[in-house]
N, C-alpha and C positions, 0 to 999 in steps of 0.2 A: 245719507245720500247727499250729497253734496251740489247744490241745484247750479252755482257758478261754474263747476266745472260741464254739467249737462247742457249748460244752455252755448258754452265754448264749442263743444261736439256739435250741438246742435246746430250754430251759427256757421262753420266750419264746414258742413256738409251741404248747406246753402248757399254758401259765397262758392263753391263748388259747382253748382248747377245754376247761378245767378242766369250767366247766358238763355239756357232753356226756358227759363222762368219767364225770361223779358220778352220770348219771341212768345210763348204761351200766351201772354198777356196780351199784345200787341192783336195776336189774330181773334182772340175773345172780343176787345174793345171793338177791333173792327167786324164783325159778326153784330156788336151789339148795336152799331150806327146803325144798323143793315137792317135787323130787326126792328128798330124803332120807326125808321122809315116806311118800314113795308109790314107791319103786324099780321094784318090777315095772310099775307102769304106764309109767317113764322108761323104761324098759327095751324094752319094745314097743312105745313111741308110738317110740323111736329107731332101732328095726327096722323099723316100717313105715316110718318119714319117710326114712329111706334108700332102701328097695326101693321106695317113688314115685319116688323122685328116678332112681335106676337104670333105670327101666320107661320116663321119660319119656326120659331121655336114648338109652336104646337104640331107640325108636319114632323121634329127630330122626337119631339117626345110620344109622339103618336107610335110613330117608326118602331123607338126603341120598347117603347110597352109592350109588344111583342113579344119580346123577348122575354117578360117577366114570366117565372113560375108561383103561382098560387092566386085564388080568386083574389082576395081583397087585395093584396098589390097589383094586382091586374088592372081591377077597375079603379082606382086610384089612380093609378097613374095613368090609366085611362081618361080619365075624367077631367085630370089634368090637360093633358094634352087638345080635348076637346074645346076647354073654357079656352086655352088660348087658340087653337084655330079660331071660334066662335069671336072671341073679343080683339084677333088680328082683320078678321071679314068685317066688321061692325065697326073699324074705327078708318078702315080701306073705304067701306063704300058710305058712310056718315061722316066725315072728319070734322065736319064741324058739331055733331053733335056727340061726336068722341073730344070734343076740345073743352068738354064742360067737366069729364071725370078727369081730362088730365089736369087742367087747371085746378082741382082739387088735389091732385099729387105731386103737381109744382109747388103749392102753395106746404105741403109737407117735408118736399125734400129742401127748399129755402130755409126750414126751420133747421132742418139738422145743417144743411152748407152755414148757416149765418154761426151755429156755434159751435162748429168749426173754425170760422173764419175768427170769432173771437178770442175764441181757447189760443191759438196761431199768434196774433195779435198779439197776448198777451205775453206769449212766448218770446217774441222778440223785441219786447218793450224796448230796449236799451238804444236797439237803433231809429234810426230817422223814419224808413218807412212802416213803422206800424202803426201810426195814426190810420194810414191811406187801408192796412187793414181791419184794422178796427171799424171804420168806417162803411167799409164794405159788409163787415158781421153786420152792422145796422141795420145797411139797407134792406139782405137778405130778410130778417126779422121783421122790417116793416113791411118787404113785399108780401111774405107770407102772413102779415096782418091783413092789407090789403083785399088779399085775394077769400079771405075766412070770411071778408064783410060785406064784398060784393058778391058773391058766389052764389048764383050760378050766371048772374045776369051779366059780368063782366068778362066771359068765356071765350065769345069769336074774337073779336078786339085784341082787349086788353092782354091777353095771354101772349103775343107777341110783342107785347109791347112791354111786357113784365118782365118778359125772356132776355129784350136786347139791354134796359133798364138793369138787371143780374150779371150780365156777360159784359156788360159796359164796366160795371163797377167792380168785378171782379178782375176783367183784365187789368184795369188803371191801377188794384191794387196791388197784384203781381208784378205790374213794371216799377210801382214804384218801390216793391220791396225785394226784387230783380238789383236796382241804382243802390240801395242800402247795405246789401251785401256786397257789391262791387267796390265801396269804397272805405 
């Protein structure tokens, strides 16, 4: 397999969608000014926008359990559907003490975003802007250190402010490897 010619494909289908990449970026970073300025509010609009999402989905899988034939898929997906009505009501009417398990879930999905972000990196070494992703792999990494060391006590706060700190440095590194494909 021939890795010069994949990364040609590869780089080719990127200088391709550069455009999208640069506006992606651009509204991440600015999301991320937003959030660092105003944490507690990221902090709770991220607790509630979860516990809708949860509330809805346990109402379609509630719905649809119904329709199951046989006990134990029944109640399985029963049950299913339950924990999330239950943990969309719980993080609606507590958001900030739903902001202590999600900041436990941020702090996990940072780990797979961060190698991600350096697998990527690495991928487009050749050009200019994979340092600005590499560097972004980092920070994800460090956030999700961060967050494993303060937890749970960094929860209301900091969890907004880890959010805009991620969004910040993700966009920066999308535009600037948005400009690396462009030219």
């Amino acid at each position: 397999m021939n890795t010069d010619s994949n990364k040609s494909i590869f780089h080719g289908r990127l200088r391709g969608s550069s455009s999208g990449l640069f506006w992606v970026g651009l509204a991440l970073a600015a999301l991320g000014v937003a959030a660092i300025l105003f944490p507690i509010f990221f902090t709770l609009v991220a607790a509630v926008l979860v516990g809708w999402a949860l509330l809805f989905s346990g109402i379609v899988a509630f719905v649809s359990c119904l329709s199951i034939r046989g006990t134990g898929p029944f109640f399985g997906a029963l049950l299913f559907s339950l924990l999330c009505l239950a943990a969309g009501l719980f993080l609606l009417f507590n958001p900030l003490a739903g902001a202590v398990a999600l900041t436990l879930l941020l702090g996990v999905i940072f780990v797979f975003q961060g190698a991600f972000e350096l697998f990527f990196a690495f991928e487009m070494e050749p050009l200019a802007g994979w340092v600005g992703m590499l560097l972004s792999g980092i920070v994800s990494i460090l956030l999700a250190c961060l967050i494993a060391i303060g937890w749970p006590a960094i929860s209301a706060i900091v969890l907004g402010i880890i959010l805009g700190v991620n969004f910040l440095s993700t966009g920066l590194s999308y535009m600037f490897a948005a400009r690396a494909f462009r030219g």
